[in-house]
Every structure is written in C-alpha cells, then in structure tokens.
Steps between C-alpha positions, in 0.01 A plus 500: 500500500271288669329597750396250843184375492273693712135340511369308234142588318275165458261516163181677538296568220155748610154360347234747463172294677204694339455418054384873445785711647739264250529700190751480241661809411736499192688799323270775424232344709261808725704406789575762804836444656580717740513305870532662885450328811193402695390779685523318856931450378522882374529834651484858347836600466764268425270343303673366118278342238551329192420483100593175365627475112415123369436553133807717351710310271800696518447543883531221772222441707547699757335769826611872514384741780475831494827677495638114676645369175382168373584113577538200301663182403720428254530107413791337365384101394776297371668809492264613244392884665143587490487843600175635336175384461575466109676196556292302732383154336163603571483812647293610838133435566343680796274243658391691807479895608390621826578829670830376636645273295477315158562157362687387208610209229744447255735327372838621545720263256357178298374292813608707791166633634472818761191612718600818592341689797515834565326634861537862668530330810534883697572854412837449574547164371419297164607151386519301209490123485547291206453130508710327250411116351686313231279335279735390255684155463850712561672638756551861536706759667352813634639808553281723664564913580212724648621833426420851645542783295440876618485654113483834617756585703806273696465261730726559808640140613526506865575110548455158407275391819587119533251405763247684270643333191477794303616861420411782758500831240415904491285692263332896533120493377428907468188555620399741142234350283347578219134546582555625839819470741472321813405697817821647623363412890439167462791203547503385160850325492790691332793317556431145473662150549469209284511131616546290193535114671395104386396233693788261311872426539635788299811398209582820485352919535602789319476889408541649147462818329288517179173283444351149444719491148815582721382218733512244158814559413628432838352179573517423124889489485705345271551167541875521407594794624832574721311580851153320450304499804174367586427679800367852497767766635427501881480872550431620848509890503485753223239653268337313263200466266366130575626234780419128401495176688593174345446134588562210251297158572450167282166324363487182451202379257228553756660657719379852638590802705337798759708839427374844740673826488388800703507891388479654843449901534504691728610894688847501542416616901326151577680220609616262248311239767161615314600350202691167625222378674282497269704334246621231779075484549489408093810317423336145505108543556281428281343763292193297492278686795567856325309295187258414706460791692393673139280180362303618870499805356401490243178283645223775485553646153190377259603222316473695130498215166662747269445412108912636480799418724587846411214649735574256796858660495372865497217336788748447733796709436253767599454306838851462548558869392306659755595219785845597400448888617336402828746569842420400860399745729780762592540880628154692593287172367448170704308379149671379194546726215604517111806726319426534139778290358812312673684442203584776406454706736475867525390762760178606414336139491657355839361528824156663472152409418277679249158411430507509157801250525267294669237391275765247474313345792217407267720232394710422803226409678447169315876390587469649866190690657640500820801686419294756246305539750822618749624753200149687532515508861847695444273782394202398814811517706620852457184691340487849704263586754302719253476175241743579255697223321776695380750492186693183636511264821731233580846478800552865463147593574264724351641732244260718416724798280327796601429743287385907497408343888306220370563114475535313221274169509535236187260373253198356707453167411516386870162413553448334139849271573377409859140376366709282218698384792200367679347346253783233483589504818177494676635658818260637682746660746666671239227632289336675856836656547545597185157632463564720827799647317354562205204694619780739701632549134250557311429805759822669492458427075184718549607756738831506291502426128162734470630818608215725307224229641336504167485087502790401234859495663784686371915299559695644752735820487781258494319288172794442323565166757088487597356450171760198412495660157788664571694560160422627173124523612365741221221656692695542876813588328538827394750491242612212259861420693378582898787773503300741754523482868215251681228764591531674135545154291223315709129590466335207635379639812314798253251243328228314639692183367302170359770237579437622868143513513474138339738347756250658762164362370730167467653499899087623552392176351764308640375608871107482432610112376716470813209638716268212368728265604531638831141541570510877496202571250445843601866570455484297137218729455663776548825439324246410190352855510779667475662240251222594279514901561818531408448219142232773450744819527778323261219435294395855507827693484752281296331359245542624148231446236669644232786264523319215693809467805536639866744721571632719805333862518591815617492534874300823536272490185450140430605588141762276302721826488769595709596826420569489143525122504297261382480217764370217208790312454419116464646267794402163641383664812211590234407116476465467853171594554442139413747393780297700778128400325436868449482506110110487420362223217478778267833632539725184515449436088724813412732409768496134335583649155760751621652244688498258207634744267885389387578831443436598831488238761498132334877447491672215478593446837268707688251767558789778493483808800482724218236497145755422238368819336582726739796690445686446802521106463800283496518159423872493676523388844840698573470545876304408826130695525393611230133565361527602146454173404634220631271203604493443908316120575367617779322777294406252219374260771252765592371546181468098444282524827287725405466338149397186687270716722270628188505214330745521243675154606652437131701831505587449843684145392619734226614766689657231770682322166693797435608534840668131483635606162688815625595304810570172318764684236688661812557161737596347110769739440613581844297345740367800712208665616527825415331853660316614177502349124504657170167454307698510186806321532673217669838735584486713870661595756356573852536336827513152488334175712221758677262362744203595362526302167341235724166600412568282160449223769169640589403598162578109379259348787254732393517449101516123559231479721285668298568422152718364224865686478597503126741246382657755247905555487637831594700650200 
C-alpha cells in the first residue's frame, strides 16, 4: 500500500571538522554509548536517554531507553534481509561520539554503504538518519523498516498519524527501580505516548505481536505462497509488541539516499504538538550544526597524544559521560546542575547535587568551566545563613535530612573542587565567590562536625548518608549485614574520624591557596595555621606504629577501641594522609609498602576500600555503595594524587594503569561507566554510566602530562 509522497529528504552526509574527536570504534572497542540531549534542548522530567548497541552480532544495531523499548532498522537488499549486525558486509564502525549523538559506518550489503547518525535531539525526541550510497556497478532495491519495539510490556496503538507519517502509541513506565524508586512527588511520566514517524513516503506501516524474528518471517514471505504480500499489515488500533514503518526505494550504481526516522516521547497529558514540531523542525535540516556545535565543544579539552586509541576512547567518553548528566537550570536553582545518570535512571541519582558527586568537576572543567563553575554555585546559591552546605542542592532546594535535630552536610570537598576549578578556569569572579562561601563552611564544619572541641571532627548523627561510605563500612557499621536501626547500626558520629579530618586540612589548604590568590595573606596565614594544627593532631592521635597506618579513634579516649572493638581495620581512607600532605617523610614508607602489598591493597584493578586480608572483604560488586571492597575512581584518584604529591610518580602511573584496566574491561564488554569496580574480577553489578567516572578524564590529563602511561594490554 503505497503511501503519497509527503516531503522528500535530499542526501546529507555529517563530517566531523576537528582530526582528534574522529576515532574509530570497532566491536569490543572501550567505547561509552549511552547519548541524552544537550542540556540547553533537555529538561528534568520528561527527560529519555539512550544506550546504543553497535557491536552484537546476533543483535541489530540499535538504541533502547529506559523502560521505552528499543529502535532499529531492519534492511531488506535485493530482498536479501539483514536484520542483525551478524550479517552486515562489514559491520558498524563508530567514527564520532559526543554527548548527544554518535556517528557510524558500514557496509550494509556488498557495495551498498550506510552512515548512520544517531542524535538525542530533546528529551522527548530522538532521530536516526542513515545515508545510503551504492557503490557497486548494480542496481539495487531497498527495503527499509525502522522498527519500535516496547519488549517489556504492549504497545497500545492509538493511530496511524498521516500528517506525522508515523504511528502515535501507549506504554506505562512504573516509576519502581532497583536502586532507588523515583520520588513519588515529582512528574516523572507514567503513562506515556510514543510518536514513531519518517521523513519519507511510507510503502507501507504495521503492528505485530512477538519480536524482531516475528518481524522476519513477515517481511520474509514465501515467494509462492497463496496470499503473498509485500506490504506490512496496516494495523491502526490494538495491542501490540513492535509497530514498523516501511519504504522501498531503488539505487542505481552511484546513486544514493537520506533516510530520518524520529522516536518521539513524551507524558501522555502534553499535547501531541510538543512532539510534531519538533520533528517538522528536523525532517530535512541538516544535522551538520549539532556536529559542529560538539567539535566547539569539544574546543577547550587538552589536546592528549595517547600511545593507545583505547585511552582516547575512555578520554572522552568520560567527557561525554559527565556532559551527558548535566540539566539546565530548573525548580529552586537559576544555575545548571547534574543527576547522576540519565540512562538509566533511578531516584536516588536525579535531581540533586552532592559534593562528593562533584569531584566530577575536576574533569568537566576542561570541556566547560563556565558551566562547572554554575553546578558549584548550585551549592553558593542555597548554602544557609549559618554556612552549611547540606546533604544535596539542586531545583528542589536544600535537603539537608535532619537528624536527632541536626543536619546532615556531605563529604567536604567543596573548597578543594572550587580551587581545581580555578585553576583552569582562571575566573577571578568565581574563585572570590567561592572563597566567600567556603570560609562560611568551613565555620559551621567547626562549630558543627567538632562537637567535643577537642580539634579532630567526628561525621554527623545522620553518618550513614554524611560519610559517603555508606554501606558495608566495617568500622561505622555495627554489624556485618547493617540489619539494626540507623542510630544503633551507625557509629560514625562516636569517633573522631580520619577521612573527616583529612578532607578538613585539604578544604584548609584549598582556602589558604585561594587566599594567596586573592591577596588575603593574613587570611592564607591563618587558614595555614590551622591547616597545620590539625596535620599535627591526625598525626598525634591516628597514627599507629605498630602497624604503620592511620586509623579513626575513639571519640572520648583517643584510643583505637570502641568499646570492645578494635577500630584497626585497613581502608583506603588510611592512604590518604598522602592526599591531604599530612603523612610525615618518615611515615609515608610503611604506608608505601602496605599500599603495595597484593595481598592487601595492590589489586588488579585498584587500590580496593577494604585490605584484601581483612575479613570483611568482597571482591563482588553485587549492589550500589558498598565499602568492603570494591574500588571507587574517585577514591583511587585520591590516592594517585597523593602518590604524585610525595614523589612516588612511577606508582602513581601504576596505580592510574589499573584504573584504565578496570575501566577499559567494562566499556569492552558493555560499554559503561560503572559506580564502583571489583578489584578482582571483570563480572559486577552496580549502577551503571555514573557521573563521577569522569575523573578517568582528569586522571588521563594528569598521567599524560606528567609521564609515560604503559603500553601493556589489559588481560
């Protein structure tokens, strides 16, 4: 049934204008793949993003969204069907990856040659556009079906929109996750519509029941049978599993062809409007200026000569992840802000700020200091009268989950974040402001966090979010499996804590460097003093000489007891002494040696949260947050700088090596970014594509710049 010709598509093929953002990804490559639109075309809720699958054989190359199904195209040549990546000629080679959208090559059937180009143009809308060329000395006829398919539940046919040139459809998204359900008072979109449309003269559309297989055998028909059709089945109401569109065109030798479909998204209580025009905005243009757009970029970031293609990949997928998270401003913020993943997307991780989540700033600044800039002022923005920066900032405001009548702040590293800031962005505006802010923190983190005044700070009553080690933690958790109630299972606010009093000399530092810049001596001065107090009282309290490591102590005696518990229990918050340049010369050899010990720390992909010895370590990554020993990059990256700090630049590139390696093995396999690694092994499970894996962008710069990377193969 062939449709009238509605607008015709003219060829457009996208060049990418700057040599080193053109890569050449094959199967298995360290490629991330997970796309959402620029943050001045997205929006907080509504908001659908998108992992792309290019190197499955069995599979064809194709974009799912969370809970939104996936799309792709199945080919028929010369009515030969190519409906997997398996069959390709010469199967897809991503040539370009930005934040919103990816590039791609291959050759479909001997000859016939596709650049394929996926963009996230909006939340609400994506598009795909394949440009087709005939390179052979034949002609050939084309048969070309995007397809939608839901997976998980039915698709609800509502019409065939003709002005739209495409399906209009209905699917439920619950709002349960695993990791943590999305907030019940928020308008995340329940009942959705789907607007599945091309920018072609359409042969014929249709809906089916069963999967991409079912699809074959449909369009695959018997060439003698009784009722052979060549049209797909024109259904315009009813529930089904996939809806497909289907135009047919002819080569000649030479010849070529512009395809676009659209996968629009969107509440079911907007108007249907939303999505139209924006697909009548894309159905000719050229995609070139959203290229461009990202080769501008992409402008600032340093210009790294990696000895292995494999590195340049991780280099800026870790650009791309974090400028993937980032959101325009909305709600209680007039700055932009970052969720913690887009795709996929769970409660927990969308919506607020944390400042631990934002030491991905240290390597977002490179790609845009402006905007990482804007994120910090989300805290600058709403910090309280008194100077706190509480648990989490961003449109909903300050949440600050009080607790026993007390708030609960986050891991200060606002000071150190806002210095790193500067020092690429050389914005004097922003480091005075930022400077202001920090000095109001650092008084509440005074009057607050040292509640017996005795000079080390203890975590908050409500630790179990404060101290970011906030699972399986063997010295704050009271038992093994954290079955107790918070106040009984939580003893971080009991201990004059190490990991606290570090990140305080550190924000101290930070400020007395911020001072000098400013021209505030006295202030710098000042901030040095107590810097150096406090170095002295970690050195005093928490070191052990019969084990050579800091540890927390007991609150009230300074002992490394706690009741009947013995508070030396090896984690990387021992190591980071050398992160906050409190470790004396004398003391950092033992660290040095426990550090380097592979039965403790030296793992293969990572200093581990936990010594390997200890008898509450696990090599399995099974969940989100835990700290028996799972290796966090953000953690490692610590360590690495404080390596680099004392000298030790060798085991800092080695340290930084097994970082890429554990990184490396995961965007192989399954091309995420992942919360936490194994140590041990290359299987885990934990959310995926989080934001602050970007420091592997910052830890790259900095391992480049001052050294040689090794050019050995991960195993």
């Amino acid at each position: 049934m062939m449709l009238p010709a509605l607008w015709r598509a003219e060829a457009q093929p996208v060049q990418v204008g700057d040599e080193y953002l053109c890569i050449r990804a094959e199967a298995g490559d360290p490629l991330y793949t997970t796309y959402a639109a620029a943050m001045e075309r997205s929006r907080l809720y509504g908001d659908k993003a998108y992992k792309m699958d290019y190197d499955s054989p069995s599979q064809p190359l194709h974009y799912s969204g969370d809970q939104a199904g996936r799309f792709y195209t199945v080919w028929m040549v010369n009515r030969v069907v190519v409906d997997r990546v398996g069959k390709y000629h010469r199967p897809p080679v991503v040539t370009a990856s930005f934040p919103d959208m990816a590039v791609m090559e291959y050759e479909l059937y001997p000859g016939v040659e596709v650049q394929e180009v996926f963009l996230v143009y909006s939340s609400s809308l994506a598009l795909v556009q394949q440009h087709v060329v005939n390179r052979s000395s034949r002609p050939v006829t084309v048969d070309w079906y995007p397809v939608l398919e839901l997976g998980n539940d039915s698709l609800e046919i509502k019409e065939f929109h003709r002005q739209a040139n495409g399906y209009v459809t209905h699917h439920f998204e619950t709002r349960k996750r695993l990791i943590s359900n999305l907030y019940a008072g928020a308008p995340y979109p329940t009942d959705t519509r789907d607007l599945f449309a091309a920018n072609v003269p359409l042969y014929s559309f249709g809906g089916y029941r069963g999967g991409m297989d079912d699809l074959y055998r449909e369009i695959k028909t018997d060439w003698y049978a009784e009722n052979r059709t060549d049209s797909l089945n024109g259904m315009e109401h009813g529930l089904v599993d996939l809806v497909a569109l289907h135009s047919r065109f002819d080569l000649p030798p030479g010849g070529e062809k512009t395809l676009r479909y659209f996968r629009g998204w969107q509440d079911r209580r907007e108007g249907m409007e939303h999505l139209t025009e924006q697909i009548e905005t894309n159905k000719l243009s050229s995609l070139q200026p959203y290229v461009d757009a990202n080769v501008d970029l992409f402008a600032s970031v340093p210009r790294i000569r990696f000895g292995r293609e494999g590195h340049k990949q991780v280099y800026l997928g870790a650009l791309n992840l974090v400028r993937g998270c980032m959101l325009p401003p909305a709600g209680e913020t007039g700055h932009n802000f970052y969720v913690f993943s887009r795709q996929p997307l769970w409660g927990w991780g969308h919506g607020h700020q944390v400042l631990h989540e934002s030491l991905s700033m240290l390597a977002y600044v490179y790609l845009d200091a402006q905007s990482a800039q804007e994120s910090q002022r989300v805290y600058i923005e709403q910090q309280g009268e008194d100077g706190l920066i509480a648990y989490r900032h961003g449109p909903r405001g300050m949440q600050d989950y009080p607790h026993r009548g007390m708030p609960t702040t986050s891991a200060p590293f606002f000071n150190w974040i806002n210095l790193e800031i500067f020092r690429v962005s050389g914005d004097r505006d922003f480091l005075a402001e930022a400077y202001d802010a920090g000095t109001k923190y650092i008084g509440w983190l005074y009057k607050n966090r040292d509640a017996d005044g005795d000079g080390t700070f203890e975590w908050g009553p409500y630790g179990l979010i404060e101290n970011v080690r906030d699972w399986y933690n063997v010295i704050f958790q009271v038992s093994e499996e954290r079955h107790l109630d918070i106040d009984k299972e939580d003893i971080s606010d009991e201990l004059e804590c190490l990991d606290l009093s570090l990140m305080i000399v550190r924000e101290l530092r930070s400020l007395e460097a911020m001072a000098r810049e400013l021209g505030k001596e006295e202030e710098a001065s000042g901030w040095k003093e107590k810097a150096e107090e406090l170095a002295r009282l970690i050195n005093e309290r928490m070191w052990d000489e019969e084990t050579g490591f800091y540890y927390h102590v007991d609150r009230d005696d300074h002992t490394f007891m706690f009741m009947d518990r013995d508070l030396r229990r090896q984690e990387i918050i021992g190591f980071l002494p050398l992160w906050a340049g409190v470790a004396p010369e004398k003391r950092v050899e033992p660290l040095i040696r426990t550090l380097t010990d592979p039965s403790k720390f030296w793992r293969r992909f990572g200093v581990p949260t936990l010594a390997a010895d200890d008898a509450w370590y696990s090599p399995d990554v099974d969940y989100c947050c835990k700290w028996n020993g799972p290796v966090w990059m953000l953690w490692d990256y610590m360590v690495f700088d404080g390596l680099m700090q004392y000298g030790y630049h060798d085991l800092a590139m080695e340290l930084g090596n097994k970082m890429l390696d554990a990184v490396m093995v995961q965007l192989r396999k399954n091309h995420n970014f992942w919360e936490s690694y194994s140590p041990d092994y290359t299987v885990l499970d934990c959310p995926s594509n989080y934001i602050w894996d970007a420091i592997m962008a910052k830890l790259l710069i900095r391992m480049y710049t001052a050294g040689t990377v090794s050019d050995r193969q991960e195993k």
